[in-house]
C-alpha positions in Angstrom: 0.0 0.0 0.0 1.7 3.6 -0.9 1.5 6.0 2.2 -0.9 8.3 -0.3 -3.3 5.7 -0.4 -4.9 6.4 3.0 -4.9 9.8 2.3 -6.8 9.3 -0.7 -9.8 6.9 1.6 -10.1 8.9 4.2 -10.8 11.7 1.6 -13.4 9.8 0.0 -15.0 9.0 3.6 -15.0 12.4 3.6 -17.0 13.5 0.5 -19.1 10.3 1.6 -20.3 11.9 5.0 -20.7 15.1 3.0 -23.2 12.8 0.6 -25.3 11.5 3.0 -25.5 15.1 4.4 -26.9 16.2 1.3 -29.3 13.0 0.9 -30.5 12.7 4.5 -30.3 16.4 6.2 -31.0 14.7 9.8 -28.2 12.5 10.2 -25.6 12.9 12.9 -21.9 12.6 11.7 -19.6 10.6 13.9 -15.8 9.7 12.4 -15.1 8.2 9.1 -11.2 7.1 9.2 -9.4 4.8 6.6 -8.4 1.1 7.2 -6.5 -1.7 5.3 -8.8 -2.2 2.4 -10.9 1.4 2.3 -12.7 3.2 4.7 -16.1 3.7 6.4 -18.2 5.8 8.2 -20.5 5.9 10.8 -23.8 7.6 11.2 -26.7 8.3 13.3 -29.9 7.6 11.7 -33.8 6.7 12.3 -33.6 4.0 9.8 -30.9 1.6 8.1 -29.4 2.4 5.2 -30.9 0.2 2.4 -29.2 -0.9 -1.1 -30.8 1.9 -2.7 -29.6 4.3 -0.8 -26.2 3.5 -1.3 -27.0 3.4 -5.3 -27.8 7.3 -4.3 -25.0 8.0 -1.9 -22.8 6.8 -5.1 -24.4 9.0 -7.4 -24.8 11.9 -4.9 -20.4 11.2 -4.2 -19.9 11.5 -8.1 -21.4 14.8 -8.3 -19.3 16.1 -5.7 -16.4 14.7 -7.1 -17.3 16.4 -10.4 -17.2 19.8 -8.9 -13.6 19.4 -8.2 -13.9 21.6 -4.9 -10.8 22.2 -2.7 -10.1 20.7 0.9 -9.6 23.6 2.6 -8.1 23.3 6.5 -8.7 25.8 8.9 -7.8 25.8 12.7 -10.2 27.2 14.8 -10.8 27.6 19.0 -12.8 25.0 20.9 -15.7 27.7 21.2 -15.6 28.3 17.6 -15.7 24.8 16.6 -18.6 24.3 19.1 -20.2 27.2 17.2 -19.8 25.6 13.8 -21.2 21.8 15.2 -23.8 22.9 17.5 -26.4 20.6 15.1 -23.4 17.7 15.7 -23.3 15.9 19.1 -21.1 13.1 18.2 -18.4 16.3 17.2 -19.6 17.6 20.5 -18.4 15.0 22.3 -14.7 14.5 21.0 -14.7 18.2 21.4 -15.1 18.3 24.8 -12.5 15.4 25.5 -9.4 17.6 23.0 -7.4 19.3 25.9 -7.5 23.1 26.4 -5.4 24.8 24.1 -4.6 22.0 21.2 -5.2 22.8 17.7 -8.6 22.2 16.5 -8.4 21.6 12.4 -11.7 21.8 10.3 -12.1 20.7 6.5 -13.7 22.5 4.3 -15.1 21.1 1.2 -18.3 23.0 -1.0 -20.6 23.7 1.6 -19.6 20.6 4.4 -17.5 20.8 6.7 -15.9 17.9 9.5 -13.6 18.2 12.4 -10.9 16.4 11.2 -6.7 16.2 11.5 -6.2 15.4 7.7 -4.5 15.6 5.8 -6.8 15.2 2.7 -6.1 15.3 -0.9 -6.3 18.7 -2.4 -9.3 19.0 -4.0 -12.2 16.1 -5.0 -11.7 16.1 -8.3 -8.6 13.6 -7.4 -11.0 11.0 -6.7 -13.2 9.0 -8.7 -11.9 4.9 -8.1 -14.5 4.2 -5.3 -17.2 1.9 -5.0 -19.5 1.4 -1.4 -19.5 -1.7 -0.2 -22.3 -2.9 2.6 -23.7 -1.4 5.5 -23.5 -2.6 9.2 -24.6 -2.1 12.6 -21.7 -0.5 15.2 -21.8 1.2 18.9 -20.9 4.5 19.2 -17.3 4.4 20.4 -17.8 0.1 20.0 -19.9 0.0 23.3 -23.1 -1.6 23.8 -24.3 1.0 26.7 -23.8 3.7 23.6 -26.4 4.2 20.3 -26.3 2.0 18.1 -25.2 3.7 14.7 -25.0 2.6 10.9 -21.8 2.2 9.2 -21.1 2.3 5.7 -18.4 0.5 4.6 -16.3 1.3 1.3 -13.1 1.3 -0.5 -11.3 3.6 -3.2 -7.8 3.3 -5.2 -6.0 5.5 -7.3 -6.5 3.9 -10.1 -9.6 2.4 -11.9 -7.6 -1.1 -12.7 -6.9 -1.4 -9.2 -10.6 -0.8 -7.7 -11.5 -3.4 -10.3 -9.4 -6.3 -9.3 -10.0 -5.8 -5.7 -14.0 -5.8 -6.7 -13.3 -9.1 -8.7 -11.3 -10.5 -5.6 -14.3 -9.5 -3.5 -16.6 -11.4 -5.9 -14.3 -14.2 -6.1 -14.2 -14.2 -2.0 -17.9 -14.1 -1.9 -18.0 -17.3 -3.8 -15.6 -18.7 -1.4 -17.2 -17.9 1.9 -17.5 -20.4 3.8 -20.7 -19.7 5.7 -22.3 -20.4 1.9 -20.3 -23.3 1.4 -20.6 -24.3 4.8 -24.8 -24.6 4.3 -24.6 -25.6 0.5 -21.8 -28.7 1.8 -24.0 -29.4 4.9 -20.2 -29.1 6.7 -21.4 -27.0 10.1 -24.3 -24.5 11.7 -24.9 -22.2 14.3 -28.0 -22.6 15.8 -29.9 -19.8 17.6 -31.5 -21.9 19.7 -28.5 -22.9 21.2 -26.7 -19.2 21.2 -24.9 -17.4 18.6 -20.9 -18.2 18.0 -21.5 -21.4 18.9 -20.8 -24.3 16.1 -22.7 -27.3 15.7 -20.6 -29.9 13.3 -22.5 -31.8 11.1 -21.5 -35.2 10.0 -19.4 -34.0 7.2 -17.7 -31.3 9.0 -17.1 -33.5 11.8 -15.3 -36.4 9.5 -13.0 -33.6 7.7 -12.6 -32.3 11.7 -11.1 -36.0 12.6 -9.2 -36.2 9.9 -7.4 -33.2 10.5 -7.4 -34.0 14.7 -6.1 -37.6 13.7 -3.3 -36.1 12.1 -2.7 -33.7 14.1 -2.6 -36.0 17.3 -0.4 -38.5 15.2 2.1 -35.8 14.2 2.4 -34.8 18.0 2.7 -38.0 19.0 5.6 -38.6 16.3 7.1 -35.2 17.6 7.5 -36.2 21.3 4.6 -34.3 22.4 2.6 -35.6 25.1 -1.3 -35.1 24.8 -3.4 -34.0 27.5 -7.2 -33.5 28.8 -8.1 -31.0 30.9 -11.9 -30.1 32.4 -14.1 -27.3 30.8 -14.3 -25.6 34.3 -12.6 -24.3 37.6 -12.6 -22.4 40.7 -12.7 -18.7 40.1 -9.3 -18.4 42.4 -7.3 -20.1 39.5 -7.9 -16.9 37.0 -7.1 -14.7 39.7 -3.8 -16.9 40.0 -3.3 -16.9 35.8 -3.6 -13.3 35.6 -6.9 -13.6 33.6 -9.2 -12.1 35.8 -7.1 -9.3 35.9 -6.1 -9.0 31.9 -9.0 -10.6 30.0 -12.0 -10.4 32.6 -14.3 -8.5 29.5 -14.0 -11.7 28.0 -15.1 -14.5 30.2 -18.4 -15.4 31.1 -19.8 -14.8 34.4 -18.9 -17.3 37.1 -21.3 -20.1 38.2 -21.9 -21.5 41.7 -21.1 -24.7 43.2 -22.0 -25.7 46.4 -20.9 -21.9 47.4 -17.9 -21.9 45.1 -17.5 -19.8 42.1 -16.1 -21.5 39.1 -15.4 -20.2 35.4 -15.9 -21.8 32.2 -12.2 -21.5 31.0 -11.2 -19.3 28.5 -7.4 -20.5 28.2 -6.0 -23.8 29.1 -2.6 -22.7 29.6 -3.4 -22.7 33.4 -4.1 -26.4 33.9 -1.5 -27.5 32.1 0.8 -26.0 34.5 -1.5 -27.7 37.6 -0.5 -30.9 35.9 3.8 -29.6 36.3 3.3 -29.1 39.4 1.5 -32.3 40.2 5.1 -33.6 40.9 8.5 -32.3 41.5 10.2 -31.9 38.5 14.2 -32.2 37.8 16.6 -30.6 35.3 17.2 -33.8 33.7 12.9 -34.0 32.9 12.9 -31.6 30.8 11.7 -30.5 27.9 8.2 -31.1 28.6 6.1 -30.9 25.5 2.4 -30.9 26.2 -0.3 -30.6 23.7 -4.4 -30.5 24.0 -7.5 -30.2 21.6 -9.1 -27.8 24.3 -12.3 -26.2 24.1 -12.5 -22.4 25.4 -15.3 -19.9 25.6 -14.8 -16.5 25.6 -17.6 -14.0 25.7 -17.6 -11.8 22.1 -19.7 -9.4 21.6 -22.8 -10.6 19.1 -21.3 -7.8 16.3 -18.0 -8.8 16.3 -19.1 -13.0 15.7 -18.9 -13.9 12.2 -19.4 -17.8 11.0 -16.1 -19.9 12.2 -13.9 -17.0 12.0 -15.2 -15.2 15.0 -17.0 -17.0 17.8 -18.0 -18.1 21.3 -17.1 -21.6 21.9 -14.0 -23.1 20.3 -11.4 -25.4 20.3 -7.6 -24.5 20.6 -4.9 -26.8 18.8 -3.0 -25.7 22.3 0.5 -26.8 23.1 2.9 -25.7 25.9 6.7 -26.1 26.4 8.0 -25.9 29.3 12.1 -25.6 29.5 15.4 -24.4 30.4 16.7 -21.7 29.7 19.8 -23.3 27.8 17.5 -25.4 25.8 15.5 -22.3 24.6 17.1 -22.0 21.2 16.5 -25.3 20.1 12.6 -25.6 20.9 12.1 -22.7 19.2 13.4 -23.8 16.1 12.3 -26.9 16.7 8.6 -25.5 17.1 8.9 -23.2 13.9 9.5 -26.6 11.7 7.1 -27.9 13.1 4.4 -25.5 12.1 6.0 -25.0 8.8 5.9 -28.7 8.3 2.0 -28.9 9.6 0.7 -26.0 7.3 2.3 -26.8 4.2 0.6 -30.2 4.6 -2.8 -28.5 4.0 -1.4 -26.4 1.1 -0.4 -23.2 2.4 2.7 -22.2 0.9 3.7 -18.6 1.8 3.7 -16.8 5.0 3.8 -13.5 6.8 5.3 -13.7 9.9 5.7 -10.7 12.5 8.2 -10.7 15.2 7.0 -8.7 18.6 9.1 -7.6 20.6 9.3 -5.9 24.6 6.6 -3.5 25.1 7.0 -0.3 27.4 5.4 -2.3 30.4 6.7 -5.7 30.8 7.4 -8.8 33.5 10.8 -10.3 33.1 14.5 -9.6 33.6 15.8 -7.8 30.9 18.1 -10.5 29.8 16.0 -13.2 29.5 13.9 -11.1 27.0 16.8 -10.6 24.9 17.9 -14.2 24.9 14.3 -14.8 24.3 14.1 -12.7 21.2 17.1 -13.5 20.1 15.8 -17.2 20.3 12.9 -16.6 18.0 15.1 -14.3 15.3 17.1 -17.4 15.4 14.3 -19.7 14.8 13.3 -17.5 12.0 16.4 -17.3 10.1 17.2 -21.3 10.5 14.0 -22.2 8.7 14.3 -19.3 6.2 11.5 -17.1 6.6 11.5 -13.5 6.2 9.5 -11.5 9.1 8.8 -7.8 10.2 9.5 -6.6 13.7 6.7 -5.1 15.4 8.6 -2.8 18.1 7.0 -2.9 21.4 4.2 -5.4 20.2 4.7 -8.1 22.5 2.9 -9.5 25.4 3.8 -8.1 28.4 4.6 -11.1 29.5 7.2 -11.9 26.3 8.0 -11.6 22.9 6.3 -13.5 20.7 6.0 -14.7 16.6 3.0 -14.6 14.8 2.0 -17.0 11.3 -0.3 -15.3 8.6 -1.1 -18.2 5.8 -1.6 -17.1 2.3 -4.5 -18.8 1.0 -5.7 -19.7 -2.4 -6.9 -15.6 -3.5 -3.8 -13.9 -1.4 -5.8 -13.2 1.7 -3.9 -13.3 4.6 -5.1 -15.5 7.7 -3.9 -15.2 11.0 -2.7 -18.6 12.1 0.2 -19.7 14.0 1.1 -18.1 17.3 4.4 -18.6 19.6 4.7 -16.8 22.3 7.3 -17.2 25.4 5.9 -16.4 28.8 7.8 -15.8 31.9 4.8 -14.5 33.6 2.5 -17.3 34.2 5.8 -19.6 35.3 6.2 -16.5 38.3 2.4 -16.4 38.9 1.9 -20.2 39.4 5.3 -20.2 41.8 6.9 -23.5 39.3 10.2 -24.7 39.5 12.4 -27.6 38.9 15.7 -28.7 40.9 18.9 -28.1 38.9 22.3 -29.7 39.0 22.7 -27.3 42.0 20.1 -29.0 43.9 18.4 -25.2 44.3 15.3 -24.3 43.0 15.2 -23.2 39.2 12.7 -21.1 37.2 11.4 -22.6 33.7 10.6 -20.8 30.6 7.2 -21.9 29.4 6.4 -21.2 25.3 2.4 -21.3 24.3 2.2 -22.7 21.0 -0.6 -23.0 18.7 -0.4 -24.1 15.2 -3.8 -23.7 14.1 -4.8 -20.8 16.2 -8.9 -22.8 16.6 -10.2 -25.5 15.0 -13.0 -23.8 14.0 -11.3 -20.7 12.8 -8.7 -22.8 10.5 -11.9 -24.7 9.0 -13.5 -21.9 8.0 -10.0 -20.9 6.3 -9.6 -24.4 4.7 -13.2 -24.0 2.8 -12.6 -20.9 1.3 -8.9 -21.9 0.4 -10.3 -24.7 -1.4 -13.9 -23.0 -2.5 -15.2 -26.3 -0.5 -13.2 -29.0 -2.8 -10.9 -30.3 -0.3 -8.2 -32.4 -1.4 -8.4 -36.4 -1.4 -6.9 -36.8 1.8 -9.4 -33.9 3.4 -12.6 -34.8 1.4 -15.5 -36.7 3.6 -16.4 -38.3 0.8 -14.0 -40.0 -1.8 -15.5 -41.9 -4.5 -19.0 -41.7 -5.2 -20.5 -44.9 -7.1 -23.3 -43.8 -9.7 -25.2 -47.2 -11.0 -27.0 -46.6 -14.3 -30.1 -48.7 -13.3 -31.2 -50.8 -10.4 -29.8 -53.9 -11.5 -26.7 -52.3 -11.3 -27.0 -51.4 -7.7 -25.4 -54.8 -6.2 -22.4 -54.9 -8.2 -22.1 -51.1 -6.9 -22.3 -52.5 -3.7 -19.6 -54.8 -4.0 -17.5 -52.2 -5.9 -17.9 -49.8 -2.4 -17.3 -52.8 -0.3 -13.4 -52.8 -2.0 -12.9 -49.8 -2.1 -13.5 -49.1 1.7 -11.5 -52.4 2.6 -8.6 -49.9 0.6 -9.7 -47.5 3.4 -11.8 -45.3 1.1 -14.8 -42.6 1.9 -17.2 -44.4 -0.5 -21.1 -43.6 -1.2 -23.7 -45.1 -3.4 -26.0 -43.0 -5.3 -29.0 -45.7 -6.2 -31.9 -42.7 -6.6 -34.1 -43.3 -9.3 -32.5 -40.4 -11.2 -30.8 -39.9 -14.0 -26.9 -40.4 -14.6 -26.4 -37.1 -15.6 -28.6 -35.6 -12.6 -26.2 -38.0 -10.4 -23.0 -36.5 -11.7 -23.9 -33.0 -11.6 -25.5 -33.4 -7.8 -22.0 -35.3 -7.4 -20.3 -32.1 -9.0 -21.7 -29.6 -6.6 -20.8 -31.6 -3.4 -17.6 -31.2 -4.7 -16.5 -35.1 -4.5 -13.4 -35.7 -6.2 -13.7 -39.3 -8.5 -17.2 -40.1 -9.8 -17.7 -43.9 -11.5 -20.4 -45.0 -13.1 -21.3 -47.9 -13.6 -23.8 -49.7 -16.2 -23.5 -53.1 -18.2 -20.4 -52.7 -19.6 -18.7 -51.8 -16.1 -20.2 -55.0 -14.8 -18.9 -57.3 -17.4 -15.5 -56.1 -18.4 -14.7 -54.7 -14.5 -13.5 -51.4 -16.0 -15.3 -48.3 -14.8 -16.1 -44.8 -16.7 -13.9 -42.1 -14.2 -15.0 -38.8 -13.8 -12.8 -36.5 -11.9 -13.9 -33.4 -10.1 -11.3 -31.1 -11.3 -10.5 -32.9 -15.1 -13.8 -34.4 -15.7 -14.2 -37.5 -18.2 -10.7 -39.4 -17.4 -12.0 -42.5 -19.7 -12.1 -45.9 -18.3 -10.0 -47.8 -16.0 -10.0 -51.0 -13.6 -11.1 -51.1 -10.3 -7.1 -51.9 -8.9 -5.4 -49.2 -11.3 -8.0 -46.7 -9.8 -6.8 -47.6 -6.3 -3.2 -47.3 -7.1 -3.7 -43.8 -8.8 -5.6 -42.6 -6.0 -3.4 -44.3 -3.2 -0.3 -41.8 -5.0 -2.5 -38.8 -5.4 -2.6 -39.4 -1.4 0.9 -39.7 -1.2 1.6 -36.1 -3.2 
């Protein structure tokens, strides 16, 4: 993104507010700022804006644009700017919060004008590449005890080209999303019966889920990981222990009572993992410990911010912790960045974005364990050959930390992998081991997850793939289409093989025809279609259709096996 580019949104949010001004007189203007694919702004209306009244807004923009007036800054005092939005009490209110004696800047553009820093373009006849986008319900100031107003959401480039291949990326995206695919697959729901952001796996999203937890289980277990299960629950005291009350109270549920206790649903599982260390007394010579759970967390998010699987309430964390010395640092790191490297390309995700965070201003820890903490995970970085950005004072208070964005199949970026090193919760929780020394020893303790959520890295899988996973990923293999019913008992037998194989095999016998099969076969996106009629039956050679090359001519039940046995090895 060139550092213009902003610029150039926030002016068109700009001549946006200054279009709904025109079109509806009464509403209240809040802020309209740019963000990392356009801009938006929010307003204070009676009623949502509709379709239509974008279609307007649009128009209303381009006529604004075509009178090429300046952006004109002006500073003014606090009781002149009160003056000029008396009608304004959204600009009212982030008047009143500016301290006494800081520069107020206004914008002028044709007869509108917005308290604003700027800067802007010079005048509006610069724009033009802009298109509106959707509209959404947002809290003033994003709480839920404030209005709630509408935001219009947009984008704009500098050139035309530009705005058109992001709109074609969008469409593309749209295609891809995997709450569509997710209904049209009949892969997940969420149920409002049972509460919104919470997912209900259906028996096709389920298989596809133990596929990918079978693997990742075996992959752990190959690793030198050890697996554990922890409960859903426990005493309210334990957060207060964690930290968690303290840090992320907004986002756990309220406690519930036992027999006079309070407990909490958990919202991390880091803490009983390091109940189970200090189950025992632990020596230098134990370590490292590698410990690694499937665990389901809930965390309260607001209803506005849940979207599908990306976004949600109740989820399950591909959770790992590593607890070590300090000497052995260096190598777990390394060893854990392979390891996720070696994980995500086996679903297909070639290139990366990776962020390095570093000590914020307010921190836990001695200064040198940070560095040789940081300097660990630049290490790590630079032995498996990834480039990375440093994100200056980004980390956790608690430690510095690396962060995984996948690219998927469009060039979206995906927040993904997370490794973090922690010397707070090691402090909090009071656990040690016995060194060579025979004296007390503090470990370092690295949180590791690879696929951030279960249900978060679905939701990336099924757009990656627009919903047609590879073999090893698809619920359903090899679909069997007999012509006629007398054909339906040497499909039978046909299925029978190819699950001994260890297949995902279904028979279509409806009463329907072939061609009805193949395309309802099509659209649930299973990869190898064979039909089968007279000439199947007598010669044991079957008409392949492929999902991605269609008609692959004919071929015997073993040679099918063996190609698809070394697709599954690719």
């Amino acid at each position: 993104m060139s550092e213009y580019l902003p610029i150039y949104r926030h002016s068109t949010a700009h001549v946006m507010a200054h279009a709904v001004k025109n079109l509806f007189p009464e509403a209240k203007i809040t802020i309209g700022p740019a963000i990392e694919d356009g801009f938006y702004y929010d307003f204070d209306v009676e009623k949502p804006f509709t379709p239509e009244d974008l279609e307007k807004i649009e128009a209303e923009m381009k006529k604004i644009i075509k009178a090429k007036s300046p952006f004109v800054r002006k500073e003014v005092s606090k009781d002149e700017a009160r003056v000029i939005f008396k009608d304004e009490p959204y600009k009212l209110e982030i008047l009143e919060e500016l301290p006494d004696g800081e520069t107020i800047s206004v914008y002028e553009e044709g007869d509108f004008v917005d308290l604003c820093r700027g800067p802007h373009v010079d005048t509006t006849g610069r724009l033009g590449a802009f298109k509106l986008l959707r509209t959404s319900g947002a809290y003033w100031r994003g709480s839920e005890k404030n209005r709630m107003l509408q935001r219009i959401y947009g984008t704009a480039f500098e050139k035309k080209s530009e705005l058109n291949d992001y709109l074609a990326l969008m469409a593309e995206a749209e295609k891809r999303d995997h709450r569509k695919l997710g209904k049209e697959l009949d892969l997940f729901s969420i149920q409002e019966e049972a509460g919104p952001g919470l997912v209900f796996w259906h028996p096709k999203g389920a298989l596809i889920r133990k596929i990918i937890e079978d693997y990742w289980r075996n992959e752990h277990l190959a690793d030198d990981y050890d697996l554990l299960y922890t409960p859903h629950i426990a005493r309210k005291q334990l957060w207060a222990t964690s930290g968690h009350l303290d840090f992320f109270a907004e986002n756990i549920f309220k406690p519930m009572e036992v027999e006079g206790d309070e407990y909490l649903i958990k919202p991390m599982n880091c803490p009983f993992h390091l109940l189970i260390y200090k189950s025992d007394i632990r020596s230098y010579r134990d370590f490292p410990f590698r410990w690694a759970e499937l665990g389901t967390v809930y965390r309260y998010e607001r209803s506005g911010a849940l979207h599908g699987l990306m976004r949600v309430r109740g989820f399950t964390q591909d959770d790992a912790h590593i607890l070590c010395r300090r000497d052995q640092l260096d190598y777990e790191t390394t060893h854990v960045m392979e390891f996720i490297l070696k994980i995500l390309r086996r679903f297909g995700f070639k290139e990366f974005k990776v962020y390095l965070s570093t000590r914020p201003e307010k921190y836990v820890g001695e200064d040198a364990v940070w560095e040789q903490a940081t300097e660990a995970l630049k290490t790590a970085l630079s032995n498996v050959g990834l480039d990375y950005d440093i994100d200056e004072g980004g980390g956790a208070f608690y430690g510095p930390k690396i962060d995984v964005k996948i690219k998927d199949a469009i060039g979206r970026l995906w927040q993904c992998s997370t490794i973090q090193v922690d010397f707070n919760e090691p402090e909090r929780f009071d656990i040690t081991y016995v060194g060579s020394d025979n004296k007390p020893h503090r470990p370092i303790m690295i949180h590791r997850a690879l696929f951030g959520s279960m249900e978060r890295f679905f939701g990336v899988l099924i757009e990656h793939y627009a919903g047609a996973f590879p073999l090893w990923l698809s619920p359903k293999q090899v679909i069997l289409l007999p012509i006629a019913d007398r054909h339906h008992d040497y499909a039978k037998e046909v299925a029978a093989k190819l699950k001994a194989e260890g297949f995902r095999v279904a028979v279509d016998d409806r009463s329907e025809k072939t061609g009805f099969k193949i395309r309802e076969a099509q659209l649930q996106k299973i990869p190898y279609m064979l039909v089968i009629g007279d000439k199947e039956a007598e010669t044991g050679e079957f008409a392949i259709r492929s999902r991605a090359e269609g008609d692959m001519g004919t071929m015997t039940l073993d040679d099918f096996i063996a190609s698809m046995k070394e697709e599954l090895k690719k």
